[in-house]
N, CA, C and O of each residue as an XYZ file, in Angstrom:
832
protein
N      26.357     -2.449    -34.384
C      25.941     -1.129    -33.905
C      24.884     -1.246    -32.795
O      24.719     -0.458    -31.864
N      24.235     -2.313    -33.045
C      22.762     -2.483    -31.705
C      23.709     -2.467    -30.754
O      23.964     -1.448    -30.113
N      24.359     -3.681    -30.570
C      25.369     -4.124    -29.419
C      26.168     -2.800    -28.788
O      26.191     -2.748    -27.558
N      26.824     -1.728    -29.527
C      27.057     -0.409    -29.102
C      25.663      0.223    -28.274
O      25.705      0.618    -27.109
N      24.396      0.226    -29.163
C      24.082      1.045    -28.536
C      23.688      1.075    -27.251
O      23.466      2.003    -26.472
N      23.600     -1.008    -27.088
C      22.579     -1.173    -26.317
C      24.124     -1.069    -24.469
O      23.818     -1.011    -23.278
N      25.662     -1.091    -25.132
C      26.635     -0.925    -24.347
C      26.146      0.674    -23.790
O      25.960      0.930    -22.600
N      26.023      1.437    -24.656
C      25.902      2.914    -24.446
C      24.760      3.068    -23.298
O      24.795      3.751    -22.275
N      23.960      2.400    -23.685
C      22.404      2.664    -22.570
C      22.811      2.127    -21.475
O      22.621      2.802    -20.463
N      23.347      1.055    -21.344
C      23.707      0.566    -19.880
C      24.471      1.540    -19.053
O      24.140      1.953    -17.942
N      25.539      1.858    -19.736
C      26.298      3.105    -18.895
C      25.633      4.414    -18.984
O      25.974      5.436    -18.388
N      24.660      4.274    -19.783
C      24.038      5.839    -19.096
C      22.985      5.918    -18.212
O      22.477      6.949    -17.772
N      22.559      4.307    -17.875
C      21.892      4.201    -16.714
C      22.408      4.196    -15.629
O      21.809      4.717    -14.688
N      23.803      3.541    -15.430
C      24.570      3.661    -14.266
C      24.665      5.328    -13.768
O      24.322      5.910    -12.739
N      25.292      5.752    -15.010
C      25.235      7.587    -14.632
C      24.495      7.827    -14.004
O      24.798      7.806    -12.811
N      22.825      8.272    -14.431
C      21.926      8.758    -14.656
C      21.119      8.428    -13.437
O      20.296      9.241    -13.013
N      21.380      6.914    -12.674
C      20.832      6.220    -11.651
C      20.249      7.444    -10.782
O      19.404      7.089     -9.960
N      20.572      8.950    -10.814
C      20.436      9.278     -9.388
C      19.139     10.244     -9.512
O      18.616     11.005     -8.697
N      18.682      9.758    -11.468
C      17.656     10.788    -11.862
C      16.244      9.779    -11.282
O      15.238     10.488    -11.298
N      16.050      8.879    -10.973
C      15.110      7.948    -10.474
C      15.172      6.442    -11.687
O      16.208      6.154    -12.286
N      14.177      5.845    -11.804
C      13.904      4.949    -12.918
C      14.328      5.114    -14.016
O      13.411      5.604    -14.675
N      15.387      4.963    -14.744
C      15.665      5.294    -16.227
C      15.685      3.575    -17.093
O      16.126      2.426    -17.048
N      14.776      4.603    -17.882
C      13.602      3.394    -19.105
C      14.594      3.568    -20.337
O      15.554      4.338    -20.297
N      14.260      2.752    -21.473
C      14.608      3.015    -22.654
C      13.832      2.356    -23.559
O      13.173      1.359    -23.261
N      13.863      2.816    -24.583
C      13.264      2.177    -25.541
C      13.149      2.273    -27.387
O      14.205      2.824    -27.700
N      12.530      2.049    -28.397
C      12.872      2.231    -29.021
C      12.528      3.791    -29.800
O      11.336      4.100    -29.799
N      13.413      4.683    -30.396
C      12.682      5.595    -30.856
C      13.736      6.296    -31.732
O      14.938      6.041    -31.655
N      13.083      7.386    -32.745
C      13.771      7.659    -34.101
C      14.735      6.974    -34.092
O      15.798      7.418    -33.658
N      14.599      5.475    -34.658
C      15.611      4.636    -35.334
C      16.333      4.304    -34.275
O      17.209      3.468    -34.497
N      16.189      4.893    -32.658
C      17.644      4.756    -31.642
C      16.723      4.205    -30.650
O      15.805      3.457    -30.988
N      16.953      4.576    -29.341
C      16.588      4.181    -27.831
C      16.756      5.501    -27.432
O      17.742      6.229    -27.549
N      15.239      5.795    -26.755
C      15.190      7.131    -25.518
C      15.735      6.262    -24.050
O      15.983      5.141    -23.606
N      15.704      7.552    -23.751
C      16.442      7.330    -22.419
C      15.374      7.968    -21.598
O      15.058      9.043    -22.108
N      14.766      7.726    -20.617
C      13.504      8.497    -19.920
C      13.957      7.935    -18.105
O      14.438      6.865    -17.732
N      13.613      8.991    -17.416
C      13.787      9.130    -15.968
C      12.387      9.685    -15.704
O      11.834     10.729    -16.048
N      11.728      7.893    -14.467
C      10.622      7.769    -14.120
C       9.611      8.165    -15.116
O       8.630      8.716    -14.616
N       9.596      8.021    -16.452
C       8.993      8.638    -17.602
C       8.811      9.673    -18.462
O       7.882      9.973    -19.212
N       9.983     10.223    -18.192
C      10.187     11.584    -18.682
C      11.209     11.758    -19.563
O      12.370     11.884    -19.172
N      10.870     11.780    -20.827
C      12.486     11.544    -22.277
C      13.031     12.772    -21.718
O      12.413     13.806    -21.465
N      14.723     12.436    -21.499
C      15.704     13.578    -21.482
C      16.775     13.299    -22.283
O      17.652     14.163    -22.269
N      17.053     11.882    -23.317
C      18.156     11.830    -23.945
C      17.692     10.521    -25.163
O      16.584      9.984    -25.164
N      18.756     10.210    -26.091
C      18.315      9.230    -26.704
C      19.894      8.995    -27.186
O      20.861      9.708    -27.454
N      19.598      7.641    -27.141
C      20.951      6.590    -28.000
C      20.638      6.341    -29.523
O      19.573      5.877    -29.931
N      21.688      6.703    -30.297
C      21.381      6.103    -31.920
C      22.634      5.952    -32.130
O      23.460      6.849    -31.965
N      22.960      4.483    -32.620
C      24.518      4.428    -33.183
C      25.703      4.064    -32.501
O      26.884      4.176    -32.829
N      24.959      3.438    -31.113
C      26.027      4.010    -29.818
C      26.224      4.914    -29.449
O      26.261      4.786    -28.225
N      26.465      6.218    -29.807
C      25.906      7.616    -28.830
C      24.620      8.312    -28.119
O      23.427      8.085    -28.321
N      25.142      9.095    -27.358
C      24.787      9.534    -26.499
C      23.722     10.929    -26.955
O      24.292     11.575    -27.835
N      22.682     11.389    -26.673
C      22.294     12.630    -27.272
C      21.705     13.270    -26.147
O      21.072     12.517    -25.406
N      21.755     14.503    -25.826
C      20.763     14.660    -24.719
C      19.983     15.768    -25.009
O      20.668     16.745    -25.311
N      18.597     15.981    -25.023
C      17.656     16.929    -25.012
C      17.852     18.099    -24.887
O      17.868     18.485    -23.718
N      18.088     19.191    -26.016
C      17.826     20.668    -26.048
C      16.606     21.338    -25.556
O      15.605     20.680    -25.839
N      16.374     22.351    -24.958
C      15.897     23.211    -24.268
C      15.732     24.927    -24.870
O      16.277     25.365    -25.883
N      15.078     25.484    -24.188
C      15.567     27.159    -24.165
C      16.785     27.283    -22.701
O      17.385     28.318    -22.416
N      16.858     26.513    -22.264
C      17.706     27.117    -21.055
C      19.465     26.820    -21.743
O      20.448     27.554    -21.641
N      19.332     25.486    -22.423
C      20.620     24.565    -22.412
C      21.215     24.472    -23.931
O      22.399     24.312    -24.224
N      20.159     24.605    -24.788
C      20.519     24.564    -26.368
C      21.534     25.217    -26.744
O      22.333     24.701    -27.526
N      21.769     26.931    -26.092
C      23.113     27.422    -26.687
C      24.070     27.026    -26.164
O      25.119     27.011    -26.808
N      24.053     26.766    -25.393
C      25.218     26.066    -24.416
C      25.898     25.003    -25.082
O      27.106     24.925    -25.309
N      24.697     23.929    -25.464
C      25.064     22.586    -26.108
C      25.722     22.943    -27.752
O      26.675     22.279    -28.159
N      25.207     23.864    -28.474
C      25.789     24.937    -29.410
C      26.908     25.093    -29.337
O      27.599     24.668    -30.263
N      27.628     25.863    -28.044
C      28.626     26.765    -28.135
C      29.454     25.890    -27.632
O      30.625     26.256    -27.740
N      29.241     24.421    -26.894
C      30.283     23.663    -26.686
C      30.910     22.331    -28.059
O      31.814     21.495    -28.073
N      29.778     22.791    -29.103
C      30.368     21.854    -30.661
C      29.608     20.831    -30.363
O      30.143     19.748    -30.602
N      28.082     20.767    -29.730
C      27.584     19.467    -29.709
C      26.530     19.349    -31.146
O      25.640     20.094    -31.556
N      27.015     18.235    -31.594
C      26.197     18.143    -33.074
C      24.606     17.666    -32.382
O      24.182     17.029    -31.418
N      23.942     18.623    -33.861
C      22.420     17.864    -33.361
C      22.293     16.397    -34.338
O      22.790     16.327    -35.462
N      21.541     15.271    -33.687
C      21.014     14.174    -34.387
C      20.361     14.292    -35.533
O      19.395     15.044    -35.400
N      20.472     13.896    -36.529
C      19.992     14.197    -37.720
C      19.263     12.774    -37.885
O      19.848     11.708    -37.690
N      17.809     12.893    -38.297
C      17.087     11.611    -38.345
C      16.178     11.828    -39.729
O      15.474     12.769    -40.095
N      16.487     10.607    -40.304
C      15.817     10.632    -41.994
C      14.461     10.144    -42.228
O      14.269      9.129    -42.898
N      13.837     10.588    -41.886
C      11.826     10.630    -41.962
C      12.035     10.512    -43.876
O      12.323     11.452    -44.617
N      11.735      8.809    -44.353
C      11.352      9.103    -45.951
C      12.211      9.666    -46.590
O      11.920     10.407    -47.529
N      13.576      9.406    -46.173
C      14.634     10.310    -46.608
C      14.878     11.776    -46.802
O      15.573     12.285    -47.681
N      14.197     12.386    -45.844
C      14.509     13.436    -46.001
C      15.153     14.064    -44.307
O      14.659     13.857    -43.198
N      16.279     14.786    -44.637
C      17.161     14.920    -42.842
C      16.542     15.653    -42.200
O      16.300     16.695    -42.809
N      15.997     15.593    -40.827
C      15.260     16.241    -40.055
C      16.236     16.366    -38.884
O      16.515     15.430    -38.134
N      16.697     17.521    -38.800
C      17.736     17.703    -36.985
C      16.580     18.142    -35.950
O      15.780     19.075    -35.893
N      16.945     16.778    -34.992
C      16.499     16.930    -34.097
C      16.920     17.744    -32.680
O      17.990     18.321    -32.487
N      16.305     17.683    -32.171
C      17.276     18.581    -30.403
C      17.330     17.835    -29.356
O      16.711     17.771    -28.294
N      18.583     17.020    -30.073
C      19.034     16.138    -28.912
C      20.692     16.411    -29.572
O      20.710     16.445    -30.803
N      21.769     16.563    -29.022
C      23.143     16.899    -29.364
C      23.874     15.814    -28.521
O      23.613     15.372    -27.402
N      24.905     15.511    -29.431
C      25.869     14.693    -29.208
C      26.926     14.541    -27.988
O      27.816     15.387    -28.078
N      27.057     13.668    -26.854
C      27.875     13.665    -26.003
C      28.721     12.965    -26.828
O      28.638     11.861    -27.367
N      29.839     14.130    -26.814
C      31.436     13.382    -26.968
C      32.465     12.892    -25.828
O      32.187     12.751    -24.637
N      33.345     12.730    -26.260
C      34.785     11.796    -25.195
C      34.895     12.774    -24.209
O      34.854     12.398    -23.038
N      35.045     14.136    -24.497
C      35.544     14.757    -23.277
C      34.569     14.992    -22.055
O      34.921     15.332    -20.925
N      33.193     14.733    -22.515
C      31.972     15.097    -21.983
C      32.053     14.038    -21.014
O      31.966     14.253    -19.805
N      32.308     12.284    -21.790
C      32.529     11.335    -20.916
C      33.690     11.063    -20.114
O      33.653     10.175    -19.262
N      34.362     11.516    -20.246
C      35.827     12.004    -19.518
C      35.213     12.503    -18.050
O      35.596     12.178    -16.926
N      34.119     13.414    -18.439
C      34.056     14.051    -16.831
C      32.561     13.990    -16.421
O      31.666     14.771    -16.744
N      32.501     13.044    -15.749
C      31.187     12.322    -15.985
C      30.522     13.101    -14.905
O      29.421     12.573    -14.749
N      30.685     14.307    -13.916
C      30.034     15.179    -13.046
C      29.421     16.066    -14.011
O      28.208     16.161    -13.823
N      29.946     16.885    -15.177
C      29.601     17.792    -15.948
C      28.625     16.910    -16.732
O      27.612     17.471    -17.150
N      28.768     15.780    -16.954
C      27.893     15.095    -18.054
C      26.493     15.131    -16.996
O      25.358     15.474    -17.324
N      26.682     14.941    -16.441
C      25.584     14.604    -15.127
C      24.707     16.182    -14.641
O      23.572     16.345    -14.193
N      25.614     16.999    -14.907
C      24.549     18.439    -15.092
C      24.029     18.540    -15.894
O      22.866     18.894    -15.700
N      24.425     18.338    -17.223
C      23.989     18.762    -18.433
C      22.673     17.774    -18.960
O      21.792     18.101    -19.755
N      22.779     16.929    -18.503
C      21.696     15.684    -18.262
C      20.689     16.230    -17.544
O      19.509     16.398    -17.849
N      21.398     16.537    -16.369
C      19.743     17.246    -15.034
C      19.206     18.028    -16.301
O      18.188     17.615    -16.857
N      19.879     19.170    -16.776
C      19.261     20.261    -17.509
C      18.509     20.031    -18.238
O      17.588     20.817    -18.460
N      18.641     18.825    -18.893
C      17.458     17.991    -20.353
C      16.750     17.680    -19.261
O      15.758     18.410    -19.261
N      16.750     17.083    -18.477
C      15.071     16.671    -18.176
C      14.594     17.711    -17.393
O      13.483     18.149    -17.689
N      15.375     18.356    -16.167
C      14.444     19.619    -15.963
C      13.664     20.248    -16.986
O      12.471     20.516    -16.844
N      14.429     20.516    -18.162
C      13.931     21.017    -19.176
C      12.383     20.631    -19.973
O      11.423     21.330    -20.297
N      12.632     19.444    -20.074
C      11.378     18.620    -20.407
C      10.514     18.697    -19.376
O       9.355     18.525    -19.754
N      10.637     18.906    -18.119
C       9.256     18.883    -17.111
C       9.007     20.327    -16.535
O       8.205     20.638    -15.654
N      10.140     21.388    -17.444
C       9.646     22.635    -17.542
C       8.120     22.582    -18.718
O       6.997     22.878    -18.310
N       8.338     22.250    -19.841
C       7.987     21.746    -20.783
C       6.698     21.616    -20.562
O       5.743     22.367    -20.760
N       6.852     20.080    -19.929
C       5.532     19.735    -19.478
C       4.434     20.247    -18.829
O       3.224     20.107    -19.011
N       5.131     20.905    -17.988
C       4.161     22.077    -16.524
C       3.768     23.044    -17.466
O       2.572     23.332    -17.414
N       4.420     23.605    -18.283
C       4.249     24.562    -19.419
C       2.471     24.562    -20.300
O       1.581     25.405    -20.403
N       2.667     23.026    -20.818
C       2.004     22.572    -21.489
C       0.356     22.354    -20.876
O      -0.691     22.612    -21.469
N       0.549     21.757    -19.402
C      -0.401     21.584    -18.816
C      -1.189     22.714    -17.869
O      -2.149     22.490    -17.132
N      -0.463     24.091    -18.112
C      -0.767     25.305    -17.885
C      -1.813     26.050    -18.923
O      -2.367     27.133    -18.734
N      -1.946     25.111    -20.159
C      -2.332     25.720    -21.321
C      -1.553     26.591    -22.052
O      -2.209     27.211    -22.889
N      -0.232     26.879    -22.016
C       0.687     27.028    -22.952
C       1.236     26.346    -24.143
O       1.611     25.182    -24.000
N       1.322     26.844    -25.154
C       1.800     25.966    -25.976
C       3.364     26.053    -26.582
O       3.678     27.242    -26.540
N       4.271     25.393    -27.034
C       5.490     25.514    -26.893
C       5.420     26.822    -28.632
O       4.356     26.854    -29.250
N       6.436     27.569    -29.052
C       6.602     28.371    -29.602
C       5.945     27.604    -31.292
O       4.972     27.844    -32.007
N       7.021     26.689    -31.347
C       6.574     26.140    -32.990
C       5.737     25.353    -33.113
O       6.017     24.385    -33.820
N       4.445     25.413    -32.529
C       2.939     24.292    -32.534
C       2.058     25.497    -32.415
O       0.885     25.287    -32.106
N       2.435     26.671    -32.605
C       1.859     28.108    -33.107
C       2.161     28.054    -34.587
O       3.270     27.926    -35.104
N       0.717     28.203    -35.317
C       0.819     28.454    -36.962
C       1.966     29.529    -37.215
O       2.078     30.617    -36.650
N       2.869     28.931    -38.280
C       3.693     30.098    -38.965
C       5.036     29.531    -38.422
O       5.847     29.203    -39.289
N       5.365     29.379    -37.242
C       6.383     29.247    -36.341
C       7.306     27.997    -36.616
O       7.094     26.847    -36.229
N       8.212     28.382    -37.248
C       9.574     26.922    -37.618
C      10.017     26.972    -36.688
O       9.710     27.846    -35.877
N      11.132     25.819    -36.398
C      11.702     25.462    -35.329
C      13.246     26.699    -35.242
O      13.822     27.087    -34.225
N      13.548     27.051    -36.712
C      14.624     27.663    -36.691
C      13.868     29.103    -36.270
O      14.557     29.523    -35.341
N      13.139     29.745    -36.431
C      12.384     31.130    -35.972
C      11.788     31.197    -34.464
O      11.775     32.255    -33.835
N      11.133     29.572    -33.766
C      11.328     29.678    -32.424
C      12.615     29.788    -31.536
O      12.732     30.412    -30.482
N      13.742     28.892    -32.333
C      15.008     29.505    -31.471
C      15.115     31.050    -31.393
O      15.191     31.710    -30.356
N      15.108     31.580    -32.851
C      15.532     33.064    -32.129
C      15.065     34.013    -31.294
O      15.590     34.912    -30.636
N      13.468     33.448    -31.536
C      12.281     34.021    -30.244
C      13.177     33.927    -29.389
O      13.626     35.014    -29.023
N      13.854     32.534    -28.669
C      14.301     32.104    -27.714
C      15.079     32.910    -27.607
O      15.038     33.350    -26.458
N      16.412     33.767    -28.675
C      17.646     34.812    -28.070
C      17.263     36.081    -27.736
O      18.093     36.919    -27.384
N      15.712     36.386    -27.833
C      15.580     37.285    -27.425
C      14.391     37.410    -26.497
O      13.467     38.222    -26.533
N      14.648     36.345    -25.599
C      13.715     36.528    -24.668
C      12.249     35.835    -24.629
O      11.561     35.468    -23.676
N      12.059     35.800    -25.876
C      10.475     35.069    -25.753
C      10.500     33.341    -25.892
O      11.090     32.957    -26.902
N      10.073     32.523    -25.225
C      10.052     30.976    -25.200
C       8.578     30.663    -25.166
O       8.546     29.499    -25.566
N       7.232     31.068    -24.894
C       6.493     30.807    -24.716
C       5.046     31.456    -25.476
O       5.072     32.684    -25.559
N       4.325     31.069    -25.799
C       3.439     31.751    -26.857
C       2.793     33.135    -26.121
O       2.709     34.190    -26.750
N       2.175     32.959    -24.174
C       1.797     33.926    -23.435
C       3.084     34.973    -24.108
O       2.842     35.868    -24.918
N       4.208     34.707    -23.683
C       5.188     35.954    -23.808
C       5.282     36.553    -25.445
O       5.603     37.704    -25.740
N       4.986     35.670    -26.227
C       4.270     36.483    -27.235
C       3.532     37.327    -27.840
O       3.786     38.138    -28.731
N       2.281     36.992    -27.100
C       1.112     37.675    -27.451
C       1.540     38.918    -26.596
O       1.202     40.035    -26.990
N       2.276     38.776    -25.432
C       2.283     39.973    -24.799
C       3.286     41.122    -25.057
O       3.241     42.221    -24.506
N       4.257     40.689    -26.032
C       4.963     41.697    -26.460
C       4.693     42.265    -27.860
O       5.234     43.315    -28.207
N       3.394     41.201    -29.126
C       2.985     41.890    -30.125
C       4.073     41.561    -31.090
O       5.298     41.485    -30.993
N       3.388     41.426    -31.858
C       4.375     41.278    -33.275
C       5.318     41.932    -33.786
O       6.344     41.546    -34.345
N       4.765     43.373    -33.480
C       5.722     44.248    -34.221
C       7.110     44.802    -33.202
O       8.262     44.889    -33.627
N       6.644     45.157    -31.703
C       7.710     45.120    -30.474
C       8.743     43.470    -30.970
O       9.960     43.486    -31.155
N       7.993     42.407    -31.072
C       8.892     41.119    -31.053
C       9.701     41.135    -32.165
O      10.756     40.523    -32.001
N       9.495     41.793    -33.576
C      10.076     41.430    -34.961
C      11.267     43.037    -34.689
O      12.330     43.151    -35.300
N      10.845     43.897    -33.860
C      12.051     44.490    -33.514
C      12.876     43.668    -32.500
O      13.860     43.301    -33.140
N      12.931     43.388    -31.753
C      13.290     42.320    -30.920
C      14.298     41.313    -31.769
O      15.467     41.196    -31.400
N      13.706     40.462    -33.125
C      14.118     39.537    -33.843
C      15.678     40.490    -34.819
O      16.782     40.046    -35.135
N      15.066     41.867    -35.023
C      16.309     42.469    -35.908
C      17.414     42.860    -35.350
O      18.486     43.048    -35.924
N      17.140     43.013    -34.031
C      18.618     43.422    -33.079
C      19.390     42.418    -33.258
O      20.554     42.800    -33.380
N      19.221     40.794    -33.364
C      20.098     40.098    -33.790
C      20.179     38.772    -34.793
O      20.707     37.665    -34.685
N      19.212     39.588    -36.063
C      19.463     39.268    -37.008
C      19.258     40.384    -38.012
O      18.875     41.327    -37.318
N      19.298     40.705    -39.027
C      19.150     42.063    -40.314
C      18.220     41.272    -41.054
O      17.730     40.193    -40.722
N      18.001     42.054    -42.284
C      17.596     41.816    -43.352
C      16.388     40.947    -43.439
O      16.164     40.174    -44.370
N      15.232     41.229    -41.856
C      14.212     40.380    -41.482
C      13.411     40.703    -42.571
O      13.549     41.827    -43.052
N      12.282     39.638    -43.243
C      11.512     40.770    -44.310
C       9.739     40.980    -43.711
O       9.441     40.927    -42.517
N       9.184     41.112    -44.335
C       7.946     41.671    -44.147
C       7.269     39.896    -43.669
O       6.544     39.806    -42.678
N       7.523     38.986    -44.266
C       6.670     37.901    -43.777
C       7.397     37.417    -42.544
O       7.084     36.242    -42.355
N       7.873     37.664    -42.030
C       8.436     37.314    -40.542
C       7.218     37.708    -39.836
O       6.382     36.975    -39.306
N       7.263     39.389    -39.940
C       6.034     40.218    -39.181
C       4.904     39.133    -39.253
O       4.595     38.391    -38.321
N       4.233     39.155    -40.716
C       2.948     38.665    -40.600
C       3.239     37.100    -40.400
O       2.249     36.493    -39.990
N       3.783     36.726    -40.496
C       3.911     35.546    -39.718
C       3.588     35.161    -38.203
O       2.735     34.365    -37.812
N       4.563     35.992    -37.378
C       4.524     36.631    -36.037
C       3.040     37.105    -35.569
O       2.568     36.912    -34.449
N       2.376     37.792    -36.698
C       0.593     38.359    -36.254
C      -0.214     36.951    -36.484
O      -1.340     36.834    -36.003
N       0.157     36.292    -36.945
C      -0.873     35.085    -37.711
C      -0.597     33.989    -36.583
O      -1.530     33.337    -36.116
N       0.837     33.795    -36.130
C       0.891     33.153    -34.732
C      -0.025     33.498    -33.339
O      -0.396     32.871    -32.347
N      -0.156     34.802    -33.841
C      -0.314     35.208    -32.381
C      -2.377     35.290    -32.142
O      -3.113     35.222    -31.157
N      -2.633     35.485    -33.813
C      -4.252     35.765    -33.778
C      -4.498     34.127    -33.906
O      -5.673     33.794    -33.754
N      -3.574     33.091    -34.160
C      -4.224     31.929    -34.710
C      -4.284     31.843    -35.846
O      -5.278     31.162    -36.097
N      -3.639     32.233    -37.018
C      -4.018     31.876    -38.738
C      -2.621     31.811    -39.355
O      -1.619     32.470    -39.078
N      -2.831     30.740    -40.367
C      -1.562     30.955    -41.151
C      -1.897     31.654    -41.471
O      -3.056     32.069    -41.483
N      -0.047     32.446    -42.246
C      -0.346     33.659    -42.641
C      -0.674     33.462    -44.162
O      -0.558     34.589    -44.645
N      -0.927     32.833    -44.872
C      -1.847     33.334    -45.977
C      -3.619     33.613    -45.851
O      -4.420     33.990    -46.707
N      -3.846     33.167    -44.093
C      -5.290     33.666    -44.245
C      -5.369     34.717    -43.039
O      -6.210     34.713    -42.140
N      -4.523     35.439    -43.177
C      -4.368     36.648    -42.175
C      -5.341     37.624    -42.928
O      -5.215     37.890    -44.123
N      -6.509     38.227    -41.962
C      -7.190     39.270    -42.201
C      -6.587     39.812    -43.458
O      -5.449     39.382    -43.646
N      -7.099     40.762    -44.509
C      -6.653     41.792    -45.006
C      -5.960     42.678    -44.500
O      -4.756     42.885    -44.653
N      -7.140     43.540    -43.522
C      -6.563     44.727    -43.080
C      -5.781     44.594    -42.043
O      -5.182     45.608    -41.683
N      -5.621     43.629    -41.466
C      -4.131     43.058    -40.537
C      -3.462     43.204    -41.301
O      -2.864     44.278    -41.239
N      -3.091     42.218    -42.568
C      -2.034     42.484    -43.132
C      -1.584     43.608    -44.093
O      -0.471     43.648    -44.615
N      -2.803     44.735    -44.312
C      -2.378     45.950    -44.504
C      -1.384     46.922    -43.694
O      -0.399     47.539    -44.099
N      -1.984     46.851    -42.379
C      -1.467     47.582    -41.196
C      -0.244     46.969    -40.930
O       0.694     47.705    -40.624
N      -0.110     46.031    -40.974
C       1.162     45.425    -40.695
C       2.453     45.791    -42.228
O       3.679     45.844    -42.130
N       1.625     45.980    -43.477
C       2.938     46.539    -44.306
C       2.767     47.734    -44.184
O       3.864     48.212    -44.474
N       2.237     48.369    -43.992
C       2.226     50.086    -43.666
C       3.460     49.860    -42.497
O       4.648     50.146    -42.645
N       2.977     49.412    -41.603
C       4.265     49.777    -40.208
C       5.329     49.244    -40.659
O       6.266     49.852    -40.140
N       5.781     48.291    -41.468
C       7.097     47.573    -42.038
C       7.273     48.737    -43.179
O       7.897     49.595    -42.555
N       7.136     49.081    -44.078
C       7.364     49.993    -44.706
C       8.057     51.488    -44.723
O       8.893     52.150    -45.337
N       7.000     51.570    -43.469
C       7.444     53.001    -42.659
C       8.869     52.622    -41.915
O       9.903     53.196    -42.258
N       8.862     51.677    -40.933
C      10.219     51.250    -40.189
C      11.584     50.604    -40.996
O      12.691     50.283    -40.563
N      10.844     50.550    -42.718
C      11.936     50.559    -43.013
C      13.062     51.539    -43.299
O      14.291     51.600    -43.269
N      11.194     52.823    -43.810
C      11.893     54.043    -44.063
C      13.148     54.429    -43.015
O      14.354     54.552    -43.230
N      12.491     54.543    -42.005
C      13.192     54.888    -40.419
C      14.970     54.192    -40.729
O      15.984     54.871    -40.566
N      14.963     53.013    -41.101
C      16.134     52.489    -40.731
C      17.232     52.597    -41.847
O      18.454     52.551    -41.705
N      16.498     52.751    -42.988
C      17.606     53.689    -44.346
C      17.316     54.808    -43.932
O      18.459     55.267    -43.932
N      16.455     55.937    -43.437
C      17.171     57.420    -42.916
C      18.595     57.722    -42.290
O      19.596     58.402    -42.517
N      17.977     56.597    -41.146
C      19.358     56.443    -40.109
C      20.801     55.889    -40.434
O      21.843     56.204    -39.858
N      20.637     54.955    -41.527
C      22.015     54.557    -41.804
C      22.476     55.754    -42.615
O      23.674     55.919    -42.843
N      21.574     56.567    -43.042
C      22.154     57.656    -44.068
C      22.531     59.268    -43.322
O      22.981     60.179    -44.016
């Protein structure tokens, strides 16, 4: 399997040649793949994975790319890096966009970071599965958070998902003031079930 992977890295340096310096080395159990120092993909197993994004993730989604699953202590952690398959390598121009897109992505990332932004789930409260959906509805960044408010964003979150419950909200306020939410103010988290309460009323009126 080394011998695969280490076949796999060679040809994705040939690809990749036109991203500048591409490094590799060792990492979750595989080899990153980095251009002039910048991770946009990783080898485990002999495949190929390349770096999810907010721009590229549904994409990599909606085309059946599996995410890497890596066992921290045995327990499965999916990562966001998705699987290049045969047909992907079949057409090695499309592979070669979808590649730019991971590392643009990552030095979106970066500029992000060094702006004093912080990425969505390194905000208390915030899983990786609850920053994606930030992501379907518009919000990727903690600024665009704070600026649309918890309760505008958790409407935001129900247009395309239901049955959100009350700790989403205070979750969402505890991200946004800085606290997990078990040490969210009181009367924050009063005000915040008063308005969930009431909007629930609102939304069994209306179905009725």
């Amino acid at each position: 399997m080394i011998n695969q992977s280490k076949k796999r890295i060679s040809q994705s340096k040939h690809l990749f040649s036109s991203f500048g310096n591409i490094q590799s080395r060792s990492q979750f159990g595989g080899y990153s793949l980095s251009a002039n120092g910048i991770m946009f993909a990783l080898v485990s197993e002999g495949e190929l994975y390349l770096r999810g994004n907010a721009e590229n993730e549904k994409q990599f989604y909606l085309m059946g790319m599996e995410s890497l699953i890596y066992r921290k202590r045995g327990i499965p952690i999916s990562l966001r890096y998705f699987k290049v398959g045969k047909i992907l390598w079949d057409d090695p121009d499309r592979l070669l966009q979808l590649a730019k897109s991971s590392l643009d992505g990552m030095l979106n990332d970066i500029k992000t970071r060094k702006n004093g932004e912080m990425r969505l789930k390194d905000l208390p409260n915030i899983s990786l599965s609850l920053e994606r959906l930030l992501w379907q509805v518009g919000i990727s960044t903690s600024a665009e958070l704070r600026e649309q408010g918890s309760c505008s964003t958790y409407l935001k979150l129900c247009s395309i998902k239901q049955n959100m419950g009350l700790n989403v909200l205070i979750a969402l306020e505890g991200a946004i003031l800085g606290f997990h939410e078990a040490a969210l103010p009181h009367d924050t988290r009063h005000s915040l079930t008063q308005w969930f309460i009431s909007h629930q009323a609102l939304v069994c009126s209306s179905a009725h």
